[in-house]
PADRENLUM-813672 format. One record per atom (N, C-alpha, C, CB): x, y, z; residue in three letters. Coordinates in steps of 0.1 Angstrom, whole numbers, padded with zeros to 4 digits, always signed. Glycine has a CB too. Layout:
BEGIN
XYZALA
...
//
This chain:
BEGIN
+1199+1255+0931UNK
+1204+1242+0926UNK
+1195+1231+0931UNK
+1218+1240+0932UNK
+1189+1232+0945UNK
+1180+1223+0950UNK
+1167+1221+0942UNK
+1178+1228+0963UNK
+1160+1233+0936UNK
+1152+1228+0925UNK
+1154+1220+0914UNK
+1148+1238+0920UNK
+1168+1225+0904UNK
+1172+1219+0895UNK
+1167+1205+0895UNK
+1184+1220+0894UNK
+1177+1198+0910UNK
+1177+1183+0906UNK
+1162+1177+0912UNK
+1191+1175+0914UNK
+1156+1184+0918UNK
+1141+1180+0923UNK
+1135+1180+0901UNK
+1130+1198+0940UNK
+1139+1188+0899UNK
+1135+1187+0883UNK
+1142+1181+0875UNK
+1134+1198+0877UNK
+1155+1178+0878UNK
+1162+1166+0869UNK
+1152+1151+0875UNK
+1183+1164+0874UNK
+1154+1150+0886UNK
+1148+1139+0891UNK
+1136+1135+0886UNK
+1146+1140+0902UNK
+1128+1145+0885UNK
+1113+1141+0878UNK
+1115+1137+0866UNK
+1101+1154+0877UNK
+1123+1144+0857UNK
+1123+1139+0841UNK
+1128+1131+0844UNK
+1129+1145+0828UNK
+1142+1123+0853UNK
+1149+1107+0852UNK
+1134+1098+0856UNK
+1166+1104+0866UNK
+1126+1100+0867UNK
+1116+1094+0866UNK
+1107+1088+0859UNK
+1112+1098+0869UNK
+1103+1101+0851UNK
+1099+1101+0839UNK
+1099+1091+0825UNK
+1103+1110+0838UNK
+1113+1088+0827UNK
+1122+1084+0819UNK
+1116+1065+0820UNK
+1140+1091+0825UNK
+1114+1063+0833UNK
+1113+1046+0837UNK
+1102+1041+0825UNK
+1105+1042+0856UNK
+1089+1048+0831UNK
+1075+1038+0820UNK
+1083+1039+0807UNK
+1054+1048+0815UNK
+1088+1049+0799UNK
+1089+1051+0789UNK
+1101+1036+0786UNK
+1093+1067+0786UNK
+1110+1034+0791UNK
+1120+1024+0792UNK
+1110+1014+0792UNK
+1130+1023+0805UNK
+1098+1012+0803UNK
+1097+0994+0802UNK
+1086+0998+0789UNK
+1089+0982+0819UNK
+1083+1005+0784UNK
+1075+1004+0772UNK
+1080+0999+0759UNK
+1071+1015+0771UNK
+1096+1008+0760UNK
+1103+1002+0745UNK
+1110+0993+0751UNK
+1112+1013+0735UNK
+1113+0990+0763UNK
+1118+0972+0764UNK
+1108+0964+0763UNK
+1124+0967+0777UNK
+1097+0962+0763UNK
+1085+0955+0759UNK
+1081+0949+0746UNK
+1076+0962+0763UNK
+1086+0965+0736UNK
+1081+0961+0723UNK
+1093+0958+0715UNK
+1073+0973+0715UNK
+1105+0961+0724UNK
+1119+0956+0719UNK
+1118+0937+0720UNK
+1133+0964+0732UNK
+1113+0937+0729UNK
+1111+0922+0735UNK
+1098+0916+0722UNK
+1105+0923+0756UNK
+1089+0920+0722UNK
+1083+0912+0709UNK
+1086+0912+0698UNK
+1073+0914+0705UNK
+1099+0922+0698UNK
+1104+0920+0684UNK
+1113+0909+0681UNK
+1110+0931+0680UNK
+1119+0909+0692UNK
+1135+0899+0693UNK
+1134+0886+0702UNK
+1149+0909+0699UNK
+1121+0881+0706UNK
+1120+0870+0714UNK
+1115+0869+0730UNK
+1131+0866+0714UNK
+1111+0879+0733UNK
+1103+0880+0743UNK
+1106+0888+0753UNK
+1100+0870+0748UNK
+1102+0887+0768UNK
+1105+0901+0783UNK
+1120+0902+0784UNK
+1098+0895+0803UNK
+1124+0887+0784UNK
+1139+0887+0787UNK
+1149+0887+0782UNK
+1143+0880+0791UNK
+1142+0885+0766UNK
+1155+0892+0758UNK
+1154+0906+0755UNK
+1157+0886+0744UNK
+1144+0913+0756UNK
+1141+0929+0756UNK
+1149+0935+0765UNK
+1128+0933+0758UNK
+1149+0929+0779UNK
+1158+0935+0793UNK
+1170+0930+0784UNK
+1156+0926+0813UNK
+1177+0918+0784UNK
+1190+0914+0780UNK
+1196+0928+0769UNK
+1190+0898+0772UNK
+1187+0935+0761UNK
+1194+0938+0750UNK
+1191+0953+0754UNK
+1189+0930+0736UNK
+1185+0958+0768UNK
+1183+0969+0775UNK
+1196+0967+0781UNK
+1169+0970+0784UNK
+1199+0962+0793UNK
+1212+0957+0798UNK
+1222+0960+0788UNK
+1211+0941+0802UNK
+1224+0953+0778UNK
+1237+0957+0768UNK
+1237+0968+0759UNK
+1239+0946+0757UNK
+1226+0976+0759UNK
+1230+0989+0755UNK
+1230+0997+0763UNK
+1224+0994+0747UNK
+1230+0993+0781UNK
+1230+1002+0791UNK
+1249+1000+0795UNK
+1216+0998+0804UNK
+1250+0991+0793UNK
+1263+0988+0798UNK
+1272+0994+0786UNK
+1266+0971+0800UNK
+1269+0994+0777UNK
+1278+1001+0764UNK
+1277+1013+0762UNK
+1275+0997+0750UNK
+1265+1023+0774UNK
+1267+1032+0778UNK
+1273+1039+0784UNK
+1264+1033+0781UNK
+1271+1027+0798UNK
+1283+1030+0806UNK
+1295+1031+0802UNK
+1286+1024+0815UNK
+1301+1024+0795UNK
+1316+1025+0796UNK
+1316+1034+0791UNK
+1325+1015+0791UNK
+1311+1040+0779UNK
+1312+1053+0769UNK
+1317+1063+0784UNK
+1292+1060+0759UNK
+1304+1063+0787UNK
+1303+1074+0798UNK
+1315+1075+0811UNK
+1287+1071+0806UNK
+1318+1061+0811UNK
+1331+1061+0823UNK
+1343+1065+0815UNK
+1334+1045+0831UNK
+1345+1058+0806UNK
+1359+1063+0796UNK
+1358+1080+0792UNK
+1360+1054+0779UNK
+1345+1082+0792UNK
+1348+1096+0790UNK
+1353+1108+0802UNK
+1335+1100+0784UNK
+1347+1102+0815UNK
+1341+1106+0829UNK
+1351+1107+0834UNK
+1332+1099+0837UNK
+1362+1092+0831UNK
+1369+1088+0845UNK
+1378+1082+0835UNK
+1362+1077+0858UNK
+1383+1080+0829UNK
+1392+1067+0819UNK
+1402+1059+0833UNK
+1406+1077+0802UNK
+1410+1069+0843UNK
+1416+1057+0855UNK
+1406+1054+0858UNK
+1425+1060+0867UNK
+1396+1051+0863UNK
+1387+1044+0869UNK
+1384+1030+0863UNK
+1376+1051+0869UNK
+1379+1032+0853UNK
+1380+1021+0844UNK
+1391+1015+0841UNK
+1376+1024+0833UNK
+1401+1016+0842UNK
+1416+1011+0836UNK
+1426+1007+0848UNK
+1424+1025+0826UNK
+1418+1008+0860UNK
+1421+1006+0875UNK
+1412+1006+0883UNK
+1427+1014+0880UNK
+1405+0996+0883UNK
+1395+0988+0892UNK
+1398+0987+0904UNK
+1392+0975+0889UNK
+1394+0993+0916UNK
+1395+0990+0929UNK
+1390+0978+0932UNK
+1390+0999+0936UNK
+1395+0967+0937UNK
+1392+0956+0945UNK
+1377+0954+0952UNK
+1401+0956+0954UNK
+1367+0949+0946UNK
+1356+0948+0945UNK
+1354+0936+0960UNK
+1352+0943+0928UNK
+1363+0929+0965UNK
+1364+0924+0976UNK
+1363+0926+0988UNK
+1369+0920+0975UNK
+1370+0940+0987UNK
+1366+0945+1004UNK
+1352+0952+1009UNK
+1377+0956+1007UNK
+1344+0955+0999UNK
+1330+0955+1006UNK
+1321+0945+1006UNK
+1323+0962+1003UNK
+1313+0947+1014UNK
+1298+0934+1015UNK
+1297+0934+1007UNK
+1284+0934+1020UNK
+1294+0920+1008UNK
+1287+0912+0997UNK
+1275+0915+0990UNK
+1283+0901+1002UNK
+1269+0921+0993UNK
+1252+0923+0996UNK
+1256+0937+0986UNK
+1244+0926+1019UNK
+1268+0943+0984UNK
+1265+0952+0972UNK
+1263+0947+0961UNK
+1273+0960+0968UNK
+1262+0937+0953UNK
+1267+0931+0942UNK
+1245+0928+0937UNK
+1282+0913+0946UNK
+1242+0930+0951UNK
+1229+0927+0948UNK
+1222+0936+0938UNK
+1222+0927+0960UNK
+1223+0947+0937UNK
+1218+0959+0931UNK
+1222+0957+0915UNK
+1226+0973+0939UNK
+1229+0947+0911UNK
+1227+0946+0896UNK
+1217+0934+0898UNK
+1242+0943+0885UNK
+1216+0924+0903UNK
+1209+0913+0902UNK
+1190+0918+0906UNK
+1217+0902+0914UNK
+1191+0928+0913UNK
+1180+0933+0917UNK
+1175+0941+0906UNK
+1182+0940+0930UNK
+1180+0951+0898UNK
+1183+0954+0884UNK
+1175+0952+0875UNK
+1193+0948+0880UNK
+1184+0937+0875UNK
+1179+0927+0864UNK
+1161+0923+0866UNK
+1190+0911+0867UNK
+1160+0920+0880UNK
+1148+0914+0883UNK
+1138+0927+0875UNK
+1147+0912+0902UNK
+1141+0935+0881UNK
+1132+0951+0879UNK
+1128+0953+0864UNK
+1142+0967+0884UNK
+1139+0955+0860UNK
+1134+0952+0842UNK
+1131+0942+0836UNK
+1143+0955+0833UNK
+1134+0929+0839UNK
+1131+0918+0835UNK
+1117+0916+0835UNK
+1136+0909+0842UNK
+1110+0921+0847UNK
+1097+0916+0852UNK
+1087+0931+0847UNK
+1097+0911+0873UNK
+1093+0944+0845UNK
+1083+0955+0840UNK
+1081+0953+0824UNK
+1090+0972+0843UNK
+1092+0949+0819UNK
+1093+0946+0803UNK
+1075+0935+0801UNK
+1113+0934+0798UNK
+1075+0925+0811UNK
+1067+0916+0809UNK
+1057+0920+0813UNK
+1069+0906+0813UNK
+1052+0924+0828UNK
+1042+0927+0834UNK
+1038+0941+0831UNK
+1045+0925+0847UNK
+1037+0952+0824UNK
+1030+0969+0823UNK
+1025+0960+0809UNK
+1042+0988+0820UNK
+1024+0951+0804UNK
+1016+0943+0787UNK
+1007+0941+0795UNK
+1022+0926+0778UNK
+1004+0932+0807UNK
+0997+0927+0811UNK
+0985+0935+0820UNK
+1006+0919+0817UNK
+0989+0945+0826UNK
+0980+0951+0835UNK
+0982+0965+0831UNK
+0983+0948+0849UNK
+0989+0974+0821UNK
+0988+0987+0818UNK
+1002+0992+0824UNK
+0975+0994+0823UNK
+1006+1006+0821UNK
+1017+1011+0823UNK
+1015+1018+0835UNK
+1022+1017+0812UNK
+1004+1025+0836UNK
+1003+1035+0846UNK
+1000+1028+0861UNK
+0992+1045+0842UNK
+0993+1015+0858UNK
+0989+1008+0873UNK
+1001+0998+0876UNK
+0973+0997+0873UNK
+1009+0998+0862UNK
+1023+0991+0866UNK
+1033+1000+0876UNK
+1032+0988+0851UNK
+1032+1014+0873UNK
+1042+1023+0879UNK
+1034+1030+0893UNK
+1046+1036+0867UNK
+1021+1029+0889UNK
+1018+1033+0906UNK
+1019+1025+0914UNK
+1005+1038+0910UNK
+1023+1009+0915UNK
+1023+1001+0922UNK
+1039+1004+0926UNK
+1017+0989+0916UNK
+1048+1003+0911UNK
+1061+1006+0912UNK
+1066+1016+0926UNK
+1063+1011+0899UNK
+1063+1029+0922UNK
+1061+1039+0931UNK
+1056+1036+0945UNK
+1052+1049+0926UNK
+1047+1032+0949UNK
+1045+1023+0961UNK
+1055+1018+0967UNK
+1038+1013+0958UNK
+1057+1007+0956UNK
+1067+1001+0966UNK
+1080+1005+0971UNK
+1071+0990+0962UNK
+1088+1012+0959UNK
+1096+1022+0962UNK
+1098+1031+0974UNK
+1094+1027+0954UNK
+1082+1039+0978UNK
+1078+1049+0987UNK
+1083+1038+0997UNK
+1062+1055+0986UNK
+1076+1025+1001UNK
+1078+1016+1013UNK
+1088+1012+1017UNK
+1073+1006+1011UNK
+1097+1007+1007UNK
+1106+1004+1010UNK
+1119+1016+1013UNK
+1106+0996+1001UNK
+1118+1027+1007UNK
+1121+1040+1011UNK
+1125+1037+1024UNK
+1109+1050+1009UNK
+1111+1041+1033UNK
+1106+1044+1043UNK
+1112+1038+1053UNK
+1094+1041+1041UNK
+1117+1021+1051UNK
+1120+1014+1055UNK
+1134+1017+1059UNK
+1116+1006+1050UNK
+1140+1017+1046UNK
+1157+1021+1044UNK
+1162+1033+1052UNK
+1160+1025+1027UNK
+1150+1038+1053UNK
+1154+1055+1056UNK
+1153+1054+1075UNK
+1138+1070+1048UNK
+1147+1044+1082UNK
+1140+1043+1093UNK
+1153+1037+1095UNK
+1125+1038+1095UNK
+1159+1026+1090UNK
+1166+1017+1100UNK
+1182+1019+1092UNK
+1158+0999+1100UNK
+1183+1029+1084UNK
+1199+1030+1078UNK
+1203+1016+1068UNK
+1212+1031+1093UNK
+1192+1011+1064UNK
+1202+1000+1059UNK
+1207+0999+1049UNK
+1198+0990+1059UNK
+1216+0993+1044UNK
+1225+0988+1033UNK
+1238+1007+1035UNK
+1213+0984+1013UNK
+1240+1008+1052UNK
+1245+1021+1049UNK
+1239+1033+1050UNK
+1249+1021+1039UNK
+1229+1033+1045UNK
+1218+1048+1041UNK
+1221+1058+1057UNK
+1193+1041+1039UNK
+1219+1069+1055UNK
+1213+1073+1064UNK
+1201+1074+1072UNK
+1215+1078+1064UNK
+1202+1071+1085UNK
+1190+1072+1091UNK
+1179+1085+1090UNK
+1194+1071+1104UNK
+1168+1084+1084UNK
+1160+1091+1081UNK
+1145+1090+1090UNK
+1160+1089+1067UNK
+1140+1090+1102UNK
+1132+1087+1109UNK
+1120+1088+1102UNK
+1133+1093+1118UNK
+1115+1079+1100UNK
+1096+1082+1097UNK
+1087+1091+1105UNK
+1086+1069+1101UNK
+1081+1106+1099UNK
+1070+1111+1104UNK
+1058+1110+1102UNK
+1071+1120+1104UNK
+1048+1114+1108UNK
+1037+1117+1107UNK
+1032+1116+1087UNK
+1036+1130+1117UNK
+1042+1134+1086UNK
+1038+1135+1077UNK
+1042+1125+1063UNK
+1040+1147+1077UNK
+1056+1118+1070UNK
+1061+1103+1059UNK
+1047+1094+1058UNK
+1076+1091+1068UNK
+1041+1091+1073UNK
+1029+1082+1068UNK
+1017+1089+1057UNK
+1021+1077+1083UNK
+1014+1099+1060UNK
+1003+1104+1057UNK
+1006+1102+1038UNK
+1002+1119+1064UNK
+1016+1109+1036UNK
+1021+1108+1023UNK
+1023+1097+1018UNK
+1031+1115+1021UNK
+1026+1085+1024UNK
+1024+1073+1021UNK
+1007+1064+1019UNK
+1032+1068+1032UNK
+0999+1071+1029UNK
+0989+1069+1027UNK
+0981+1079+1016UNK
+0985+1068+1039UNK
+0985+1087+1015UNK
+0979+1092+0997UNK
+0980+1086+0988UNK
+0984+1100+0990UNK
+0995+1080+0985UNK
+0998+1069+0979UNK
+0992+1059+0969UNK
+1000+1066+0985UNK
+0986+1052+0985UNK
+0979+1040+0985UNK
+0962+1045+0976UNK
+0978+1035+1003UNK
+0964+1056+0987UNK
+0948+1061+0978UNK
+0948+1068+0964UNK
+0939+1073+0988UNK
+0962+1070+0961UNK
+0960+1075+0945UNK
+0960+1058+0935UNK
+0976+1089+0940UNK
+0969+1049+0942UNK
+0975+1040+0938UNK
+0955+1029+0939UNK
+0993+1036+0949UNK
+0948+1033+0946UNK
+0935+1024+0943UNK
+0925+1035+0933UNK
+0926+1018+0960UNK
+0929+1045+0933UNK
+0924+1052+0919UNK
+0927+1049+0908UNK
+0928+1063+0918UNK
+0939+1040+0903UNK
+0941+1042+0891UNK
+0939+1028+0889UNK
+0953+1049+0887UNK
+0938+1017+0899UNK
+0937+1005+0894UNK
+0918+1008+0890UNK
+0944+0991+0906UNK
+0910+1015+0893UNK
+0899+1011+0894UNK
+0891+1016+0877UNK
+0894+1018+0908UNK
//
């Protein structure tokens, strides 16, 4: 099972350039980066519900009180937004592949970070040796591809 999702994972991965690519050309068709995300966003949300009404229908039809956690969750759609908003615009500009190795970067870093200090909840995941090293491949595959 532990392979499976190491191999679901790669194709959901997979799955990102291809998204900001046809949000990009979705966006020159219908008014630019931000209406391409906006109209990504509303066919992702018209997903979801498909997918929750199918999944869960009480869930949907009985909303737990969105008040009793931090605040600071609400960030992860707004953070979201930022992410596709700004790949729809920016992989035009500098290519798809130096858009996602940078992507991946930061991801890896911020990872790193989340995983070192538990935050937003996470579990603590200590940085090793071999976390830096693999981070510093990274960097060096990530000045390979800009060059």
């Amino acid at each position: 099972m532990k392979y499976v999702l190491l191999f679901l994972t790669l194709i959901v991965g997979a799955m990102i350039p291809a998204q900001a690519v046809l949000n990009t050309r979705l966006g020159r068709q219908i008014g630019g980066p931000l209406m391409g995300s906006l109209m990504s966003f509303t066919t992702g949300i018209i997903c979801l519900i498909v997918l929750n009404l199918a999944t869960n229908p009480s869930a949907v039809v009985q909303l737990k009180p969105t008040s009793t956690g931090p605040w600071y969750l609400w960030l992860g759609g707004v953070l979201g937004a930022i992410f596709v908003g700004y790949i729809t615009w920016v992989n035009q500009q500098q290519g798809v592949a130096l858009t996602f190795a940078l992507v991946v970067s930061g991801q890896i870093f911020m990872s790193l970070i989340i995983d070192q200090y538990g935050l937003f909840g996470s579990m603590v995941q200590p940085i090793t040796l071999e976390k830096i090293i693999g981070a510093v491949l990274i960097i060096a595959g990530l000045i390979l591809i800009k060059k």
